[in-house]
C-alpha positions as CSV (number, residue, x, y, z in Angstrom):
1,X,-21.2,-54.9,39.5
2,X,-22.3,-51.4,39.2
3,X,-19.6,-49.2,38.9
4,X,-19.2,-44.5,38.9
5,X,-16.3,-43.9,37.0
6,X,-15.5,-40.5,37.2
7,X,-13.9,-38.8,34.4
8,X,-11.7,-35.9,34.5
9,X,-12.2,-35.0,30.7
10,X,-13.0,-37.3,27.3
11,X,-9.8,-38.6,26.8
12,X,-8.8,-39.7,29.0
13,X,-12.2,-41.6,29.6
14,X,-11.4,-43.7,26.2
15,X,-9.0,-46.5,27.3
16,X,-10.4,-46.8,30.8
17,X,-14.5,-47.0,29.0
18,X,-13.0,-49.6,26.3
19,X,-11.6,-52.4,28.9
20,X,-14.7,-52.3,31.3
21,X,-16.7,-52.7,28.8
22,X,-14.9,-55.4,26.9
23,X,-15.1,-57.2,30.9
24,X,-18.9,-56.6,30.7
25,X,-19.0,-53.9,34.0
26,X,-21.7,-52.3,33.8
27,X,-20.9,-48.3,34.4
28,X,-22.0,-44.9,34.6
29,X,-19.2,-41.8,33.7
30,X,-19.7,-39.0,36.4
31,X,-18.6,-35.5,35.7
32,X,-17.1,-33.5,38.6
33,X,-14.3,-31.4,38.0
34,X,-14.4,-27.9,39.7
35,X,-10.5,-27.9,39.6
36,X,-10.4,-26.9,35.8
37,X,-9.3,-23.1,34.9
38,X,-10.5,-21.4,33.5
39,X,-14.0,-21.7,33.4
40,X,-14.4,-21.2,29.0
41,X,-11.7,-24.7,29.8
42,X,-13.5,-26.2,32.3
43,X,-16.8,-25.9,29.7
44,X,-15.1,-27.3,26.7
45,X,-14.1,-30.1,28.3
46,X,-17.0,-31.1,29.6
47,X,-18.6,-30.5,26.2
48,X,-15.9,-33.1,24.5
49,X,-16.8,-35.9,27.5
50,X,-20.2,-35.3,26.5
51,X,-19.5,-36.1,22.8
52,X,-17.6,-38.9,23.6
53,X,-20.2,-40.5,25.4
54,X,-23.0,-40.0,23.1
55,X,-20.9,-41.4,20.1
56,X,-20.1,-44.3,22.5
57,X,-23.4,-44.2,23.8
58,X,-22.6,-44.2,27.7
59,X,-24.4,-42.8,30.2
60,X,-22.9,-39.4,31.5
61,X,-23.7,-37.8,34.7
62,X,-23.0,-34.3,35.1
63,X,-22.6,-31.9,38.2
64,X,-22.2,-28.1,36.9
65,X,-21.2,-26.5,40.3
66,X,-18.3,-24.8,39.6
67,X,-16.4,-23.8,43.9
68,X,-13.2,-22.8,41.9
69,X,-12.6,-20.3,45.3
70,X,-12.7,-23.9,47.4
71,X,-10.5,-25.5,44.5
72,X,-7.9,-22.1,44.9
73,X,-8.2,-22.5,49.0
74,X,-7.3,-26.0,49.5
75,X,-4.7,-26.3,47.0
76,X,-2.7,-23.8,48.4
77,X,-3.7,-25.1,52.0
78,X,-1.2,-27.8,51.2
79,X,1.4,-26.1,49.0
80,X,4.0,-29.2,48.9
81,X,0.9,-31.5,47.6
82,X,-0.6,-28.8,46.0
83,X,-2.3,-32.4,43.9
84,X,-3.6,-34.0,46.8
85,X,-6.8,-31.7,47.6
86,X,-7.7,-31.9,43.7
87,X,-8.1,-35.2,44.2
88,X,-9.6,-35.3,47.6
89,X,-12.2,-33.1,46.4
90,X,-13.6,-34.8,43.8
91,X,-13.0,-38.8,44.8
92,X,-14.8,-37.6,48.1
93,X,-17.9,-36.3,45.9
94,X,-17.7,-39.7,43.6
95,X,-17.2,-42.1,46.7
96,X,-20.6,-40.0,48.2
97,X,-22.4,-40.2,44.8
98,X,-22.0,-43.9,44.2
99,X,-22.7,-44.6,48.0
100,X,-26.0,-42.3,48.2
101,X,-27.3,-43.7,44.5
102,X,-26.6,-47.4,45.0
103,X,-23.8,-48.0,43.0
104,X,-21.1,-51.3,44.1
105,X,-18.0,-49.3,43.6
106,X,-16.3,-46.4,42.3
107,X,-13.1,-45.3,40.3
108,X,-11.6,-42.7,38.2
109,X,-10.1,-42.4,34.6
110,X,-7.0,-40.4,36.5
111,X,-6.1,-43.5,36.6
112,X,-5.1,-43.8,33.1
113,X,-2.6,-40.9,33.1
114,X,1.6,-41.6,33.4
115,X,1.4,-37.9,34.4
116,X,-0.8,-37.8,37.0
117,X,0.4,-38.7,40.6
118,X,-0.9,-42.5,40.5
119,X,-0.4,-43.6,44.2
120,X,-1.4,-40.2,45.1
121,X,-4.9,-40.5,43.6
122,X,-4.6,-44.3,45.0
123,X,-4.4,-43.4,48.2
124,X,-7.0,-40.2,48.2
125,X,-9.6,-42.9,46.7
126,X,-9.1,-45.4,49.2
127,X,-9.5,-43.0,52.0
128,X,-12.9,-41.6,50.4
129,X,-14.5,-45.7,50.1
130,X,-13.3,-46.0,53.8
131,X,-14.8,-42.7,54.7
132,X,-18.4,-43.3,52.8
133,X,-17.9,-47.1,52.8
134,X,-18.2,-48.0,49.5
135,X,-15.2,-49.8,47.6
136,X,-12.8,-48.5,45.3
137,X,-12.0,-50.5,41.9
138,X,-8.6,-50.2,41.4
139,X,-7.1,-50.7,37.9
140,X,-3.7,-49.4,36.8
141,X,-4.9,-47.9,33.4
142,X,-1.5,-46.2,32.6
143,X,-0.8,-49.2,30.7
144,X,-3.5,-48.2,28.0
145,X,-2.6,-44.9,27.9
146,X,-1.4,-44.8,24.1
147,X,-4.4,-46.8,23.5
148,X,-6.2,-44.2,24.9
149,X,-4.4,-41.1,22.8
150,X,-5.3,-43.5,19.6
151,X,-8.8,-43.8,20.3
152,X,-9.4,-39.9,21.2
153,X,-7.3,-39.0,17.8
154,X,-9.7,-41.3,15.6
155,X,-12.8,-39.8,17.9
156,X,-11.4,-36.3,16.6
157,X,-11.7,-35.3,20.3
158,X,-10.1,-31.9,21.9
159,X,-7.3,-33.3,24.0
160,X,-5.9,-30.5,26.1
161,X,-2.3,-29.3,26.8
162,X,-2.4,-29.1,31.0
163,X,-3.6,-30.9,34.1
164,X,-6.8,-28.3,34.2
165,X,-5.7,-26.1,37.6
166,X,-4.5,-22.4,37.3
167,X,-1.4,-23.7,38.9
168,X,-0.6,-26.4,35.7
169,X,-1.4,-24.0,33.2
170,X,0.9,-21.8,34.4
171,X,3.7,-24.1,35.3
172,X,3.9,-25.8,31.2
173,X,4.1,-21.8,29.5
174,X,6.9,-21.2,32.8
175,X,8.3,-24.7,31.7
176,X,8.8,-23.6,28.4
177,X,10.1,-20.2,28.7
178,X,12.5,-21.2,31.6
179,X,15.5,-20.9,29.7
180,X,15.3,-17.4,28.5
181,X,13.3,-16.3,31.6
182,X,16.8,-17.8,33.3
183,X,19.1,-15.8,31.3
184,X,17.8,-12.6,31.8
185,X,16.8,-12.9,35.6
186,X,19.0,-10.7,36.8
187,X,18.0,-7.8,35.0
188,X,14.7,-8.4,35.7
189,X,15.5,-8.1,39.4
190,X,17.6,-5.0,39.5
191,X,14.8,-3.3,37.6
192,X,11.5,-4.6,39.9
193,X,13.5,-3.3,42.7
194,X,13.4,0.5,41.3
195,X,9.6,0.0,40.7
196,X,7.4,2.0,42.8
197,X,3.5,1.7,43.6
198,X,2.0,4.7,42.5
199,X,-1.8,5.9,43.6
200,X,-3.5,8.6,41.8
């Protein structure tokens, strides 16, 4: 079997890289991830998946386009699940890929995270293999996960602090400060209500 694995960053590529190969899959790593904010982020991890690869000697394919205004749109299309487009997005574009360049089957090292919404990305790949008919490989990488951070510490890899969307990044600093942003709320309000617009 020829498999696309898609890779969201180098990291979490590391557990998911180590048991196909130890099963002898053949694989490429495809990089499409125009979901990541902002764009000096969306560079460096890219540049760490690239490192990986060449230390591990995979082969890494790499699509640059950056829509971040389609990213923005469809997320906030579905506001509930804001996750659901993100994955859409780029599942679709690896189910296409692998169909259009002959591979047997595609997957994702999403896979691999505990806090990544696993039936979620389940479900948005198996509607992309039934849409370009190709099959999806399912594997339920969360169980390597520690594996994975061990390998990307010894690798001396940049592992990043958020999902990679505008909305994550804002939602672990909001996370953090919710507490003291909670005790002084009220004030806050009374005084953006006395704020007015001013144009000069």
């Amino acid at each position: 079997m020829k498999l696309l694995l898609h890779a969201c960053c180098g990291p979490c590529a590391c557990y998911p890289t180590e048991q196909l190969t130890a099963a002898g899959t053949d694989f490429d790593i495809l990089f499409f991830n125009p979901n990541i904010h902002p764009y000096k982020e969306f560079k460096h991890r890219l540049s760490t998946l690239r490192e990986f690869c060449e230390k591990k000697r995979y082969n890494l394919i790499i699509d640059k386009s950056y829509p971040i205004e389609e990213c923005i749109r469809g997320m906030l299309s579905e506001p509930t699940v804001r996750c659901a487009f993100c994955y859409r997005m780029r599942l679709r574009y690896a189910a296409q890929f692998a169909k259009e360049n002959g591979y047997d089957a595609f997957s994702t090292t999403l896979l691999v995270s505990p806090y990544q919404r696993h039936e979620l990305i389940k479900k948005e790949a198996e509607a992309a293999a039934a849409e370009f008919g190709i099959p999806f490989y399912y594997e339920d990488f969360r169980v390597g996960y520690q594996r994975g951070v061990d390998i990307s510490l010894e690798l001396g890899l940049y592992r990043q602090q958020y999902c990679g969307c505008v909305f994550s990044e804002r939602d672990r600093y909001e996370i953090r400060k919710k507490p003291k942003a909670e005790a002084t709320q009220d004030k806050f309000v009374v005084v953006s209500k006395n704020i007015k617009m001013v144009t000069r």
